[in-house]
C-alpha positions as CSV (number, residue, x, y, z in Angstrom):
1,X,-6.8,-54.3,-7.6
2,X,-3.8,-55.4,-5.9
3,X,-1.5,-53.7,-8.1
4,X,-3.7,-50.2,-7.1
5,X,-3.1,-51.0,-3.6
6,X,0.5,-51.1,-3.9
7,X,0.9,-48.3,-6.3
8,X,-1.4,-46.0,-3.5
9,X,1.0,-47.6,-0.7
10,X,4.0,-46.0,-3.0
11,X,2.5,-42.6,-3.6
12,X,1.7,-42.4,0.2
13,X,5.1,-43.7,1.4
14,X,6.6,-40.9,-0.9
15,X,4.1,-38.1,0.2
16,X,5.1,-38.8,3.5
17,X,8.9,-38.8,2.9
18,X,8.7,-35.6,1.1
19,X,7.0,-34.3,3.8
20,X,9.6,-35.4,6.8
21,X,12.4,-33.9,4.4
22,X,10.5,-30.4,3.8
23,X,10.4,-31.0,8.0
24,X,14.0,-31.6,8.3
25,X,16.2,-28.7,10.1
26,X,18.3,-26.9,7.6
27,X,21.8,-24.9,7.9
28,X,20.6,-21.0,9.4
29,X,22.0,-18.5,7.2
30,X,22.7,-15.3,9.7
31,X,21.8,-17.0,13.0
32,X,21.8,-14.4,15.1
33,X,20.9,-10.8,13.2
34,X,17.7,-11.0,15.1
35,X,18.8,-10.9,18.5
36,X,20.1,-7.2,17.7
37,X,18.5,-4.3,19.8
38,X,18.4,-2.3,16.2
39,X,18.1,-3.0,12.6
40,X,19.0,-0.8,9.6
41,X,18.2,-1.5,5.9
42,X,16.3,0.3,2.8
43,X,13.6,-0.6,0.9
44,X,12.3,-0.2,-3.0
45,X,9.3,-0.9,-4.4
46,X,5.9,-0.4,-6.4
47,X,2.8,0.7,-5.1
48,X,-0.7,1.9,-6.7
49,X,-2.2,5.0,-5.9
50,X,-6.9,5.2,-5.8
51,X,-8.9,7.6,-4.3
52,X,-11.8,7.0,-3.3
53,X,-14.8,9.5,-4.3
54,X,-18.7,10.2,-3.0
55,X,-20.2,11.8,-5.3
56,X,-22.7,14.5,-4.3
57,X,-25.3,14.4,-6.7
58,X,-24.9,17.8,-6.9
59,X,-27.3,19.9,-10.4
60,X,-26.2,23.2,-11.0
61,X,-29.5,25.1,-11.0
62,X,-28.9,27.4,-14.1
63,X,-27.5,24.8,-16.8
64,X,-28.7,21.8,-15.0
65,X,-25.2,19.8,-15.9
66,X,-24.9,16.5,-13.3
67,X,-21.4,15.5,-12.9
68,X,-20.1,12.3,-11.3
69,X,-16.9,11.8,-10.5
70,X,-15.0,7.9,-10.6
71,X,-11.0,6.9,-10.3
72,X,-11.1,5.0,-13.6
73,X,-7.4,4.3,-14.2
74,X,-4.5,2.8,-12.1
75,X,-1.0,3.7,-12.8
76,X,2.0,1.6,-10.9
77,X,4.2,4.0,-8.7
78,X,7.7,3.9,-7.4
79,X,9.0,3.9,-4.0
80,X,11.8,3.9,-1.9
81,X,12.7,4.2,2.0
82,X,15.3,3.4,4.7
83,X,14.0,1.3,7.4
84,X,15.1,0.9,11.1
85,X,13.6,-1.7,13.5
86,X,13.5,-1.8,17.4
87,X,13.8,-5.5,18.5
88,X,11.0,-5.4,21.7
89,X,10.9,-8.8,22.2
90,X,10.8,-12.4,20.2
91,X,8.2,-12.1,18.5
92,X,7.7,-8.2,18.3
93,X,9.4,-5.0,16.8
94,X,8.8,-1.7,16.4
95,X,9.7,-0.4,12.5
96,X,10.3,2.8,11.2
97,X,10.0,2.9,7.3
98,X,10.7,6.9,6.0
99,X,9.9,6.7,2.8
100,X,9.0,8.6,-0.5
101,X,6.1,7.5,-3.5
102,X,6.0,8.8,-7.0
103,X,2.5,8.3,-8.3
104,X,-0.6,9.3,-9.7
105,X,-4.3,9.3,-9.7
106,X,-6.5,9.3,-12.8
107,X,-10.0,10.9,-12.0
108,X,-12.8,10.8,-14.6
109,X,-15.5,13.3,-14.9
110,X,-19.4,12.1,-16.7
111,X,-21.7,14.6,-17.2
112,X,-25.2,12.9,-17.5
113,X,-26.6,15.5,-19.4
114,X,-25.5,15.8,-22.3
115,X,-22.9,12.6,-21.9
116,X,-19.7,14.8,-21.9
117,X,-17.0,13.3,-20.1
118,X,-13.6,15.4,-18.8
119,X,-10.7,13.8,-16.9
120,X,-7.5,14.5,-14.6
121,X,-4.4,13.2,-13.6
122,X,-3.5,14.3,-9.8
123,X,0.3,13.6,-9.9
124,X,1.9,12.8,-5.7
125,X,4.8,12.7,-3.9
126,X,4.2,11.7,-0.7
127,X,6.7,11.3,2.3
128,X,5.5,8.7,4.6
129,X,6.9,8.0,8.0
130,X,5.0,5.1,9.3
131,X,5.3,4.1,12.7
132,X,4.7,0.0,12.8
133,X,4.2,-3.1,15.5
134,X,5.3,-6.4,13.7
135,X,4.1,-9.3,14.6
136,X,6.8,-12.6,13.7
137,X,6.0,-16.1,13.6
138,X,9.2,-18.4,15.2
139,X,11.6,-18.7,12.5
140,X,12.0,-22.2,10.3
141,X,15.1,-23.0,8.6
142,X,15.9,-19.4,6.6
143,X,12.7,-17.9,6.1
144,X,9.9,-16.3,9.0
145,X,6.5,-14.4,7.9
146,X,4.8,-12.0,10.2
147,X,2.5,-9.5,10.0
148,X,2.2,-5.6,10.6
149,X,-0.3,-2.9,11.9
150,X,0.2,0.5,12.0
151,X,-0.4,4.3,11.2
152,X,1.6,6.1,8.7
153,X,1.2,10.0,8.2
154,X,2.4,11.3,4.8
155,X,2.4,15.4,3.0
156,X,2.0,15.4,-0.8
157,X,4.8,17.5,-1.9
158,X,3.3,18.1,-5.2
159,X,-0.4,19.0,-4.4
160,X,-1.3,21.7,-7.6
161,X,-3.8,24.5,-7.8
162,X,-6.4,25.5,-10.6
163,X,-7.5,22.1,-11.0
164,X,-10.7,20.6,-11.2
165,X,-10.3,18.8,-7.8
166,X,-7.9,19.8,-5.3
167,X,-6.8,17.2,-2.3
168,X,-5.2,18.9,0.6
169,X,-1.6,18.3,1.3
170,X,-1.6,16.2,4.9
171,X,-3.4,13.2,5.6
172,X,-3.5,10.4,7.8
173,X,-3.0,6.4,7.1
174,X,-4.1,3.2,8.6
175,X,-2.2,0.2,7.2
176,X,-1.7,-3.3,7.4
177,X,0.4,-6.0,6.1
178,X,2.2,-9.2,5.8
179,X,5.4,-10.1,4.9
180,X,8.5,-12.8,5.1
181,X,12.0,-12.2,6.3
182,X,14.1,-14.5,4.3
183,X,17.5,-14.9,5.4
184,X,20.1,-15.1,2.6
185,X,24.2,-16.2,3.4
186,X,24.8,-12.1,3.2
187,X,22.0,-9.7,3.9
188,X,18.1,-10.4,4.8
189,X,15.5,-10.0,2.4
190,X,12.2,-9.0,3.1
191,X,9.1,-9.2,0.5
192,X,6.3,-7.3,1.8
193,X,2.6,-6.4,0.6
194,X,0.6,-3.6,2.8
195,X,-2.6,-1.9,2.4
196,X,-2.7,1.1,3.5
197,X,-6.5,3.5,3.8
198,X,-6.9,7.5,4.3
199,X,-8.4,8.6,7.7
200,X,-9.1,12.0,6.7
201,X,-11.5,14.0,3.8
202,X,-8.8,15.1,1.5
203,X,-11.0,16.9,-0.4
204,X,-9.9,20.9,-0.6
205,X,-13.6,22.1,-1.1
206,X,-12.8,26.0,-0.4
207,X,-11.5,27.1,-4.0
208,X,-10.0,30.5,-3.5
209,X,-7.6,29.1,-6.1
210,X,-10.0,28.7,-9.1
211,X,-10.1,31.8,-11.8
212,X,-12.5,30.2,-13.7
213,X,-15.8,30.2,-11.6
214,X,-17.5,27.4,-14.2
215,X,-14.4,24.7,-12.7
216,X,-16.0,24.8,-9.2
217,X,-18.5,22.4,-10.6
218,X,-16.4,19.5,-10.6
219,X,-15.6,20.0,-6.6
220,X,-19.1,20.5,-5.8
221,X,-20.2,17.1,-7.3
222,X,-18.1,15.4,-5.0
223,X,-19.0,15.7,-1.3
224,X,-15.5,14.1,0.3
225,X,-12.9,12.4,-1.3
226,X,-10.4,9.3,0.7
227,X,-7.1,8.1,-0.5
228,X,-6.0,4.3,-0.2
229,X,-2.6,2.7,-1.2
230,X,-1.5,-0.4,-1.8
231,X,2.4,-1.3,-1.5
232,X,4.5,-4.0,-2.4
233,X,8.1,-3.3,-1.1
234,X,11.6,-5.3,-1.0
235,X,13.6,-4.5,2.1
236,X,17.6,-5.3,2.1
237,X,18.7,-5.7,5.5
């Protein structure tokens, strides 16, 4: 029993030692790059593209055919931006990320009839400018996480017609995120993981576009259609 004392007087006595030296004040690698008015940098990174579908319930009244609609696959994208940040005070900025994502969605089409089952890749390239308020904790040592909030407007550049489903070319973002600024002898780098959800219908329900009639039954089993993101980006600064 004596023996387990000491041994638990040991493990404490190091516990606490490893905690005072994960404590202690280390050497600051670019002391003063955030008392700048402005920042500049860029940014890469992956992201994955879903949209979300409500499906109608929508029967066609001649053949009877019942189709639901369901994002069934998820496909990595690429990204990359530029980034500029407006120091406001301490502990906030204001960030401006222009950037451009390569991605797709995969939508699946079940008929419940007679089981049949269709599908469709709808290919984007958006261009984002999101407008963002970060929120920093006080910087330790070399590294400082924080948060985000903002909005983030994007235009598919690639939005194609005579498809089963057609999304309209603007919408709208929401997005939060967190992040850590980890400061490096000769630049700043910045892991950062956002989530980012569609504030508008991007379903195109008007269908001028169609040739063949018999395709409109794919938009009119889905009543509205929302896109979400999520993003995981390196910025260089």
């Amino acid at each position: 029993m004596q023996h387990m004392k000491r041994l638990a007087t040991l493990v404490l006595a190091l516990a606490a030692i490893t905690s005072l030296q994960a404590q202690e004040r280390k050497l600051q690698n670019r002391p003063y790059i955030d008392q700048r008015r402005f920042h500049y940098g860029f940014s890469v990174g992956l992201h994955m593209q879903d949209l979300e579908l409500m499906n109608s319930g929508y029967a066609d009244p001649v053949s009877g055919e019942q189709w639901y609609a369901e994002t069934d696959n998820y496909n990595p994208g690429f990204s990359v931006g530029v980034l500029g940040e407006a120091r406001v005070n301490s502990y906030l900025a204001l960030r401006l990320v222009p950037t451009i994502h390569f991605g797709q969605k995969h939508i699946s089409f079940h008929e419940q009839v007679s089981q049949r089952d269709t599908t469709q890749n709808i290919k984007s390239t958006y261009i984002s400018v999101p407008l963002d308020l970060k929120f920093s904790a006080p910087r330790f040592n070399n590294y400082r996480p924080y948060f985000i909030a903002g909005v983030n407007p994007m235009v598919d550049l690639t939005v194609r017609k005579h498809n089963p489903l057609l999304v309209k070319r603007f919408d709208c973002f929401l997005e939060v995120g967190m992040g850590c600024d980890f400061y490096l002898p000769f630049f700043k780098l910045i892991p950062e993981l956002k989530f980012c959800f569609g504030l508008a219908n991007v379903l195109q329900k008007k269908r001028d576009d169609l040739m063949n009639r018999d395709m409109l039954k794919y938009t009119d089993a889905v009543d509205r259609a929302r896109a979400k993101m999520i993003v995981l980006t390196l910025y260089f600064e």
